[in-house]
N, C-alpha and C positions, 0 to 999 in steps of 0.2 A: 504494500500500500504506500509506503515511503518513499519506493522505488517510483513507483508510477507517478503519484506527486511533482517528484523532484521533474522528473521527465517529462512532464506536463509546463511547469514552471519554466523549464530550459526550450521549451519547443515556443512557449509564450512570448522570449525574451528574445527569440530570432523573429521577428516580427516587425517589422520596420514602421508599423504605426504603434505600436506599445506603448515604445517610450515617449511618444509626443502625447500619445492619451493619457498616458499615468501621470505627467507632466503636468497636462489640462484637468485632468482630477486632482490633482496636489491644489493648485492653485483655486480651482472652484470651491472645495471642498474647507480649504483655509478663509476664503471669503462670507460663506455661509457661517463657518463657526465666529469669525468676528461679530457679525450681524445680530447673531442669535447670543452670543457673550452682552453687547449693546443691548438689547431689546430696539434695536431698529431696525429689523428686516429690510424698509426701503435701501440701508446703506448696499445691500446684494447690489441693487440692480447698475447701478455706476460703476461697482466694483468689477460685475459679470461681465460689462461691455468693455471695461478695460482689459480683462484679461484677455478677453476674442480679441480683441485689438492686436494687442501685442503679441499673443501666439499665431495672428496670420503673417505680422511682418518676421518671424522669424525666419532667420535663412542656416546654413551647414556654416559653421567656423570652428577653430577652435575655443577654447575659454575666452584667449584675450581678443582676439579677432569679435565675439560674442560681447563682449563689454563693452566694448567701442559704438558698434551698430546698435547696442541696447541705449547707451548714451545718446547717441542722433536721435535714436527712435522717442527716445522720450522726451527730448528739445520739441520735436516736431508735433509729436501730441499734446505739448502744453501750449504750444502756441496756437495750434488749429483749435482746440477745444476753448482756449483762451480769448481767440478770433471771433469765435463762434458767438462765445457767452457775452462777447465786446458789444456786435452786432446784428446781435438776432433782432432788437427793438426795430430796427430800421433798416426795412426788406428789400428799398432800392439803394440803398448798401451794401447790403450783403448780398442779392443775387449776382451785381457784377466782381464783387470777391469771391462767392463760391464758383463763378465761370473760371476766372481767372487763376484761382489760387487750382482749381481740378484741371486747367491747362500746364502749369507748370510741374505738379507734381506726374502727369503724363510724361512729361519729356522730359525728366530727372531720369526716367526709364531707359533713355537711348545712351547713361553714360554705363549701368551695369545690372545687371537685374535683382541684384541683391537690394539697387537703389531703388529699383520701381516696384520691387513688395514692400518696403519701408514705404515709399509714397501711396502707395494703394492703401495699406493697411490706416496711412494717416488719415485719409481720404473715408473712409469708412469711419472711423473715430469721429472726424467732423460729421457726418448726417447720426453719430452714435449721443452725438453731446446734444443736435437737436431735438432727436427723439428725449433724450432724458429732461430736458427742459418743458419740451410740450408735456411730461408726464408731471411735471410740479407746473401745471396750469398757466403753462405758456411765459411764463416772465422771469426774469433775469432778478426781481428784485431781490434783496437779501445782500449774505456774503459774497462777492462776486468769484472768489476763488475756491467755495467751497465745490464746489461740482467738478469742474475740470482739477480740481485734486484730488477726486474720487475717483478721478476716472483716469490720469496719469497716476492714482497709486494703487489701482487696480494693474496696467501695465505692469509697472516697476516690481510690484509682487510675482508678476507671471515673469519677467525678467528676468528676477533672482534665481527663480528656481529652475530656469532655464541655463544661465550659467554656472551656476551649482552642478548639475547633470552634465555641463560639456565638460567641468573640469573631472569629473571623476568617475564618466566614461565616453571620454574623446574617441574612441576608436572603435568605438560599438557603433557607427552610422557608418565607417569607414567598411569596417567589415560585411556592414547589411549589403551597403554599395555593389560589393565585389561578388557576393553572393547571387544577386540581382543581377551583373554583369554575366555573369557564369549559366546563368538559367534563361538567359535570350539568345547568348552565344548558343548554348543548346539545341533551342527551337530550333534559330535558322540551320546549324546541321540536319535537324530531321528535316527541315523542309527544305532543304537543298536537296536532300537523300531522295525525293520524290521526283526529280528530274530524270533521275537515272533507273525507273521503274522502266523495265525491259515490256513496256505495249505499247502496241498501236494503236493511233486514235488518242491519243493523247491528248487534251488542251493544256500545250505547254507554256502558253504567253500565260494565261492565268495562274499556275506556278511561279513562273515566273516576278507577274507581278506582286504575288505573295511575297513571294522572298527579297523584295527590293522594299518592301511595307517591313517587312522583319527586319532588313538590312536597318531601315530606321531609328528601328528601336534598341537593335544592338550600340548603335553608334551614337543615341539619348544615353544609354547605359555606358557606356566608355565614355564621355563626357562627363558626367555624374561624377562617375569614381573619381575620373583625374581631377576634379576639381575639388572634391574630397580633399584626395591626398594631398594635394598640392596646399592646400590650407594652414594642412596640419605638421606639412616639410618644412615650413617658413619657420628659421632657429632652430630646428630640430633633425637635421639630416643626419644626425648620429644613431636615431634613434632606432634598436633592431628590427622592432614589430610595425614600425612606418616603412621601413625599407625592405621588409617583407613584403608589406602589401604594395609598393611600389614595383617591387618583382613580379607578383602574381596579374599587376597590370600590365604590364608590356610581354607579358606571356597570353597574357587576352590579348594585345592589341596581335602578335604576331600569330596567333591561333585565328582570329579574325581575317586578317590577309589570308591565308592559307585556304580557309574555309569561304570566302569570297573566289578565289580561284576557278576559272575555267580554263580546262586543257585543251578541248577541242567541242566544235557544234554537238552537242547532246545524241539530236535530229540522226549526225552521222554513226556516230556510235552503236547506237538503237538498230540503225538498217546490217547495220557489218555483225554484230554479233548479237542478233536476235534469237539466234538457235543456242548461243553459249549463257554460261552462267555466272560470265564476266563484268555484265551491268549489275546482275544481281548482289553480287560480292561487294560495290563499289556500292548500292543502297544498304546492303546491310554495316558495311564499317562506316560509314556516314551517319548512319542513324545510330547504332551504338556508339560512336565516338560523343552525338549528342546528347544520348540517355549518359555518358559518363561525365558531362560538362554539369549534368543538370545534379549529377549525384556529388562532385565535386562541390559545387552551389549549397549542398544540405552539409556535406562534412564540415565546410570553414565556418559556417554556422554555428554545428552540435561538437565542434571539434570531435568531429566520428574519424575514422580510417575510412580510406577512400582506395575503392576497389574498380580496376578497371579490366578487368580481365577479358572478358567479353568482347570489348572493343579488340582487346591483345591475339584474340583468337579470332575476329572477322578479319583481320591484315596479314594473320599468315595465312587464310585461307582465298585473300585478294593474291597474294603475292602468288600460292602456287596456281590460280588458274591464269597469270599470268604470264608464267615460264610454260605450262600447257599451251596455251596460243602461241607460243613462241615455238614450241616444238612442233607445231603444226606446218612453217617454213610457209605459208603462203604471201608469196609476193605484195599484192595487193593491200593485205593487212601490215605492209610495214612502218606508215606513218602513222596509224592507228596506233597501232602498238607503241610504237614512241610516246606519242602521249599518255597513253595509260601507264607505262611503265612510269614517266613522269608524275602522272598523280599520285600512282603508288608511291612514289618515294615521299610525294608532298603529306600524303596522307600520315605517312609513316613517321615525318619530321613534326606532325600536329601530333601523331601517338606519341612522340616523347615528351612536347610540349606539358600534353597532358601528366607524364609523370612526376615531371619538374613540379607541375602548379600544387601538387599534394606533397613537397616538400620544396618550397620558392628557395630557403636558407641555404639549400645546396647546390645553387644556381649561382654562375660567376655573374659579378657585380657588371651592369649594362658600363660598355666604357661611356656614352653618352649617357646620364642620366637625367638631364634637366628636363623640363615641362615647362611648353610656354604658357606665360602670364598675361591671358587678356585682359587683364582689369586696368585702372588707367593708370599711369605710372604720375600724376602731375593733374593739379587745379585745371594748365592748361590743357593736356591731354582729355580733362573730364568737360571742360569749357568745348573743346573741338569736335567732340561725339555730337553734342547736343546741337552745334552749330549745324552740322550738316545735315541733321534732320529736322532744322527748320523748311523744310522746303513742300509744299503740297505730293512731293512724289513719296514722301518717307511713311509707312504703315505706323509710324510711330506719332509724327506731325498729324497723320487722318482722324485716328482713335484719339486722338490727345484732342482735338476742336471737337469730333463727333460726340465724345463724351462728356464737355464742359456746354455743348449747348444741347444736350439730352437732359442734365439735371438743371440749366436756366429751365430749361422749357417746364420740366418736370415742375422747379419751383414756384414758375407763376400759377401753374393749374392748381398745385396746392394753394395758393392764394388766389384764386378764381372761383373758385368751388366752394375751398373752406372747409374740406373733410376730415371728420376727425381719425386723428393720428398719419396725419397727412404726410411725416416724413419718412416712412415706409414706402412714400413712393419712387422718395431719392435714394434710397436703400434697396430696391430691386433694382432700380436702373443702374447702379452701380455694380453692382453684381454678376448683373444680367449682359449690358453692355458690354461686347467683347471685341477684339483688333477687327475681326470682320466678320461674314454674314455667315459662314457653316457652325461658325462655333457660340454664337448668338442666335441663330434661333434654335441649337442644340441646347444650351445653356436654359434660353427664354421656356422651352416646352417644361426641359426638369423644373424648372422652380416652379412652375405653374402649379406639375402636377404634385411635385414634393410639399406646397404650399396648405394645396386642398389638403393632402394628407394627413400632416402635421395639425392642420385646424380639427379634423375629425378626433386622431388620436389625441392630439391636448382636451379636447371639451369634454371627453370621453373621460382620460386619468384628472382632468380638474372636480369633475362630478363627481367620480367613482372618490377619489381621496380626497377629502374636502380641509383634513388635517395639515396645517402650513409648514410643518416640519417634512410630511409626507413630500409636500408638493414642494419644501426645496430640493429635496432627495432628488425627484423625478426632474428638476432641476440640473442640477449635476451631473445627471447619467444622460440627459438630453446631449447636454455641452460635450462634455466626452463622444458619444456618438458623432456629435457632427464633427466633430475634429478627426475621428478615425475615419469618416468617409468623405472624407468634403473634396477628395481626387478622384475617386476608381467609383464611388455613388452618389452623385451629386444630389439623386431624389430625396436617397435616405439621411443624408446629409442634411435639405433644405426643412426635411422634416422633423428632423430630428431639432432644428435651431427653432421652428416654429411653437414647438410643444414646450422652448426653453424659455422661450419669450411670454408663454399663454402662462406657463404657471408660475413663473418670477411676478407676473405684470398682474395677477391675481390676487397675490400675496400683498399687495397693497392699490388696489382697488377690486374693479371687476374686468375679470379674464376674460367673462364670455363676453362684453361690451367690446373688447376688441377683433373677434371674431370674422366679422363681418368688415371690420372699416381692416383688415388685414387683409382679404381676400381680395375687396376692389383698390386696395392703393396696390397691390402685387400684379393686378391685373395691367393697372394704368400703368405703373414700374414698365411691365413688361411692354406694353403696346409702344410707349414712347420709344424705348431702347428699339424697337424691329423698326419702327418708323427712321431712325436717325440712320442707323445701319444700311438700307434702304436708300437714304434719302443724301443724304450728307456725305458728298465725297467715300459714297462706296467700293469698298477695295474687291470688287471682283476679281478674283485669283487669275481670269483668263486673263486680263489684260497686261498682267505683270509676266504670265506662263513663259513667254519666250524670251523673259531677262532671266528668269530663275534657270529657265533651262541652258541660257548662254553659259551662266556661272559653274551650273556644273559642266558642262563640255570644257570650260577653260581650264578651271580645278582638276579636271581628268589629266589635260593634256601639261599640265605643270607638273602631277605626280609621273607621265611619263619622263617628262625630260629630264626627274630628277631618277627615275630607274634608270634612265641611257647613262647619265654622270656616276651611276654606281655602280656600271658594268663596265666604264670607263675606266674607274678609280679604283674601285676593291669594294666590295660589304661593306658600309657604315649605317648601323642604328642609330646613325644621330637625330639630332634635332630636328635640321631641315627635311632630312626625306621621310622621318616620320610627322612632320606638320603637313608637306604634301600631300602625306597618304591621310591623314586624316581629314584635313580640307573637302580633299575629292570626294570621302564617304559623306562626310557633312551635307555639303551639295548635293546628294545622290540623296541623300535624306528628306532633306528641304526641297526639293523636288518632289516626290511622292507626298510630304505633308503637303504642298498648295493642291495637287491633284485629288486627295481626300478631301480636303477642303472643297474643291468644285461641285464635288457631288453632291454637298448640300447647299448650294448657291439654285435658286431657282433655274430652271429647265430652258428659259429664252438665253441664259448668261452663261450657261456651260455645258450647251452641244453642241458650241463653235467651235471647241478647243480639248475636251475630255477623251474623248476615245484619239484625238491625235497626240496629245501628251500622254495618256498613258503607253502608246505604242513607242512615243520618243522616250520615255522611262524603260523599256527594254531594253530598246538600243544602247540606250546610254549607262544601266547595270550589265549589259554584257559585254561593253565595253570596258569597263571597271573590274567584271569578270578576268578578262584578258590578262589587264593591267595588270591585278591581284598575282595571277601566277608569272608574270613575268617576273613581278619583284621579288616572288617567293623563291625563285632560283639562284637569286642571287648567291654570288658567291661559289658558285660550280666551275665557272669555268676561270683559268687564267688569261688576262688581258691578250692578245694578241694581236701585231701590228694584220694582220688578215681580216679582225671585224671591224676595222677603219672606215669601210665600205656600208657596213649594218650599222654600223651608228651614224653614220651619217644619212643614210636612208630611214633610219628609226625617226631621224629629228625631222624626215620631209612630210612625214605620217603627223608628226606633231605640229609643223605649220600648216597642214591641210586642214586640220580638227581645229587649230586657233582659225584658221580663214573662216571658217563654218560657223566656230563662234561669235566672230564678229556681227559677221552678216545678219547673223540670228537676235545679237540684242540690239542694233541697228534697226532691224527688220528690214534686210533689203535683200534681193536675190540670192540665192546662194550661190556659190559658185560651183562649177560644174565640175567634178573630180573621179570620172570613169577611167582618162588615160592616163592620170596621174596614179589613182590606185590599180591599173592593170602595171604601168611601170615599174611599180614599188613589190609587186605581186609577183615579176617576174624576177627582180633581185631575191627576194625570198626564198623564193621556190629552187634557185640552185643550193646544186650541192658543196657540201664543204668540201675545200681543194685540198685536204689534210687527208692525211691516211686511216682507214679507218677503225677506230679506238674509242675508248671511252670518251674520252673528252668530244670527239668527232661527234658520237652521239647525244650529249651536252648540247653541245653547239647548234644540233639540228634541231632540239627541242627548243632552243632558244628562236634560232630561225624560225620554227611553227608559227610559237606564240607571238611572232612580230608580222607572221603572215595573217594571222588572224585577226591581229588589230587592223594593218590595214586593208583587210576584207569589211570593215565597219567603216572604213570612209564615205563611201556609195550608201550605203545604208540609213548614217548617220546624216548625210545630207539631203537626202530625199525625206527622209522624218524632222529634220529643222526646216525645209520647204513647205513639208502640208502646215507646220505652226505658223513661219510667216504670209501663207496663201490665206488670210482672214477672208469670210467675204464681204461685200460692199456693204458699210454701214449704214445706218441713217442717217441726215444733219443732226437728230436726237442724239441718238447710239455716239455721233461724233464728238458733239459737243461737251455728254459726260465724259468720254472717255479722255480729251483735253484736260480735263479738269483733273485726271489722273495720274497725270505725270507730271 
């Protein structure tokens, strides 16, 4: 029984929402007992909204990095709340301060995003201090500081205890990170393993584009960590269990390459060895390679022993049907076979990968270990972000005006109307209002329904426990819920905050009086926020589609010139060719987000551009396929003055794809590159003038994979072609779309 317990306890504690909920229960829970110590109950409700305040600005740091941001953070909430309380009397005051002040705290956002959840969160704090005032009957009179002190030492208490837990377990989000890292790496193994399913009839592009949706979120998850760690590096590079998990990331990033990798057209494969059990082999170590990533992900968790045998037995069982093929001497199958042989061995070097990551510490030290530092290094540096997204073309500039003149507008209807608890309706549209229209009226439905919900279930436990200690209880367990879901269930989340607000706001007047005036300000919240989204300098993702998609073809073709320079030089894991290589997946990422995005942009706005961008998203993952194995060989072969010729043909491949680039975020003709990639196609295709040997064979896998890439020149330009063949607009269609750039 003890056993299972504990085992229960340790299973709770790899949970990457635990510790922010236990956090949010500390804090709530501390607010309640002061209240109820007091005999003032009402002191909950200022206390409640500071804590929500300050636990959504929190971001990943360490202690001291946490102390800093918690210091800003609370500058900034006594001044908005302080603003607030200054200028509530006098509404043509304060609407053009609340426009203004929700414009600037928008575009504090374009210098880091640590900065623009600190401004959101204060942002929220301000429509939190005028909800608290409307609930003491509209007026400022009294102590002027006693309110917005409840509500910055509602923050400061959720603060404390926030840096309390970073200092004395810094390395427990580090760990979840890597974990999470390890269990998407996973997936896309298995769903790359689904390409090489040996049938006919296949729908491979929808595979396909699976696994560039996966690639996504692999490379959200590689980001994460490294920003993690890198956090936590700063003063600390000595440290052994940092520099472990520094190891275990650049064994994910180079398992990632690896497993990004295409060796040759799938298509081809399938037809040559349909009667063998040679695709089969390659699904199944694929797939158990990713069943052991994902078991690795549980072991650094439960610090378990981590078993991969499995995988260990589908490689030798790849390898011997691959010397079977080989013993078969058919002519025909010999470039075939080069590249299998090829993946086999890539496979093989991700099998030891994998061994290393279940002991990083007996891994030689990366000779390049640094991590680049996006954040701004200088006032000016953060002054120069923001400058550049002054401009109407920046997603940041759009959302920053669309959203300070959704809650103007919101503000006057409140004062038009005159409905009670009226500023719940600047509080959905805060919420609700999102960069643009897929994820707003994704956003807009959940609250709606999360809304209704919570009002049913709060009336229901206000009734049913009519006792006030009951009902701060249900209190507290609201709050904690919504903080555990408020990413991955937005319903149970909005619901959950609904039912915290009905029986806090009960506890000192009447709960169900707000029932109703909840439901229509969420409503009006809502309609405003789809109207401005809608209306107001709307970022339709198709209109940006072919700068997004330039960016990643150019980030493609930067990660190749930096593999040509590393076939040139020798293997280097440095810096720069791992910022190229991640760049490119970045792009290839951001690419597939605006394309999900489109599909929930109304149907006149994204059937111009959707089915052609997600067809140039193949293209352009299968290109990065290429890539991937090219640079995963690195290091096979020795320089020789003989590939003077391939590298130099390598980089004509890379001006074709930058010329493609250009044209495409220009949007002007593409240019036309059949006898340029037939040229490049015929350099490839010969054979090495070397004798033939190991290396020889090296050499020709490397030749392959450069034939390969530029078989995607023609390809690639006929799919950035149908993006810039838009058809003929409107004067309407035209003149929004001016306004877009």
């Amino acid at each position: 029984m003890s056993d299972s317990f504990s085992h229960s306890l340790r299973q709770l504690w790899t949970l990457d929402k635990f510790a922010y909920s236990f956090r949010v229960f500390l804090a709530f829970s501390g607010a309640i007992a002061l209240s109820w110590s007091q005999d003032q109950i009402a002191l909950a409700i200022p206390l409640f909204l500071g804590i929500i305040a300050s636990a959504l600005s929190e971001t990943d740091d360490n202690w001291e990095g946490r102390v800093r941001a918690l210091l800003v953070t609370l500058i900034c909430f006594l001044v908005a709340s302080s603003s607030v309380e200054l200028l509530f009397p006098w509404p043509w005051l304060f609407a053009p301060g609340l426009a203004l002040s929700a414009f600037i705290f928008i575009m504090l956002g374009a210098i880091e995003q640590r900065y623009a959840t600190i401004a959101s969160a204060t942002l929220i704090l301000s429509v939190y201090s005028m909800i608290n005032i409307e609930q003491h009957g509209g007026t400022t009179d009294g102590d002027f500081w006693h309110q917005p002190l409840l509500l910055v030492g509602g923050a400061a208490w959720y603060g404390a205890i926030s840096v309390i837990w970073c200092a004395l377990f810094s390395r427990q989000p580090v760990k979840q990170s890597m974990a999470q890292l390890y269990r998407e790496l996973g997936e896309y193994l298995i769903i790359k393993a689904t390409l090489f399913e040996p049938l006919r009839g296949v729908d491979v592009e929808s595979r396909r584009v699976a696994l560039a949706r996966q690639n996504g979120r692999v490379v959200t998850a590689l980001n994460q960590a490294k920003e993690m760690i890198f956090r936590r590096l700063e003063g600390q590079r000595g440290s052994r269990k940092l520099n472990r998990y520094l190891r275990l990331y650049f064994i994910a990033q180079d398992i990632h390459e690896r497993v990004s990798a295409s060796h040759y057209p799938y298509s081809a494969l399938s037809e040559a060895f349909f009667h063998h059990d040679v695709l089969f082999r390659c699904q199944r170590l694929l797939d158990q390679q990713g069943r052991a990533c994902k078991r690795l992900a549980k072991a650094l968790l439960l610090r378990q022993p981590f078993e991969h045998g499995q995988s260990e037995q589908a490689l030798e069982d790849l390898r011997a049907s691959i010397v079977y093929l080989r013993a078969q001497r058919n002519p025909a199958w010999t470039p075939l076979l080069r590249s299998l042989q090829a993946l086999g061995r890539n496979l093989a070097t991700l099998e030891d990968q994998l061994s290393s990551a279940h002991n990083p510490d007996a891994v030689a030290d990366q000779k390049d270990a640094s991590l680049f530092n996006r954040s701004p290094r200088s006032f000016k540096d953060a002054w120069e972000r923001i400058r550049l997204n002054l401009t109407p073309g920046s997603p940041t500039f759009r959302h920053a005006l669309r959203l300070s003149t959704a809650l103007l507008v919101g503000y006057g209807v409140l004062h038009l109307v005159h409905p009670t608890q009226g500023y719940w309706i600047l509080l959905t549209t805060l919420f609700v209002c999102r960069p643009n229209f897929g994820a707003t009226r994704r956003f807009l439905r959940q609250r709606i329904v999360g809304t209704v919900l919570g009002l049913v279930v709060g009336w229901a436990l206000i009734s049913l426990f009519p006792d006030p200690l009951l009902q701060s209880l249900i209190a507290v367990v609201a709050g904690v819920t919504f903080f555990a879901n408020r990413e991955k269930h937005y319903i149970i989340a909005t619901a959950a905050i609904t039912t915290l607000v009905l029986s806090s706001f009960n506890q000192v007047g009447d709960g169900f009086d707000l029932i109703l005036p909840r439901l229509i300000d969420t409503l009006i919240g809502a309609f405003i926020s789809g109207l401005a989204v809608f209306f107001i300098l709307p970022d339709w993702q198709g209109r940006r589609l072919h700068k997004v998609a330039a960016t990643a073809l150019t980030n493609s073709t930067l990660y190749l010139r930096e593999i040509i320079h590393q076939y040139e030089a020798g293997k280097q894991d440095d810096l720069a060719y791992r910022l190229a290589r991640r760049n490119a997946h970045n792009a290839d990422a951001a690419l597939s987000t605006v394309l999900s995005n489109m599909l929930q942009e109304p149907g006149h706005y994204r059937k111009k551009d959707a089915d052609e961008g997600f067809r140039f998203l193949v293209v352009s993952h299968t290109l990065l396929g290429y890539l991937s194995a090219l640079g995963a060989h690195r290091g096979t072969l020795t320089p020789s003055d003989a590939d003077i010729e391939i590298h130099a043909a390598a980089r004509r491949i890379a001006d074709g794809f930058d010329a493609i680039a250009a044209s495409l975020a220009a949007r002007r003709p593409i240019p036309e590159l059949h006898d340029e990639q037939s040229a490049l196609m015929a350099i490839f295709e010969q054979e090495p003038a070397t004798a033939q040997d190991d290396a020889d064979d090296e050499r020709r896998v490397i030749q392959t994979q450069l034939l390969h890439i530029s078989r995607q020149l023609v390809p690639m330009s006929e799919a950035a072609g149908r993006l810039v063949a838009r058809p003929v607009e409107t004067p309407g269609e035209r003149q929004q779309a001016a306004q877009s750039y």
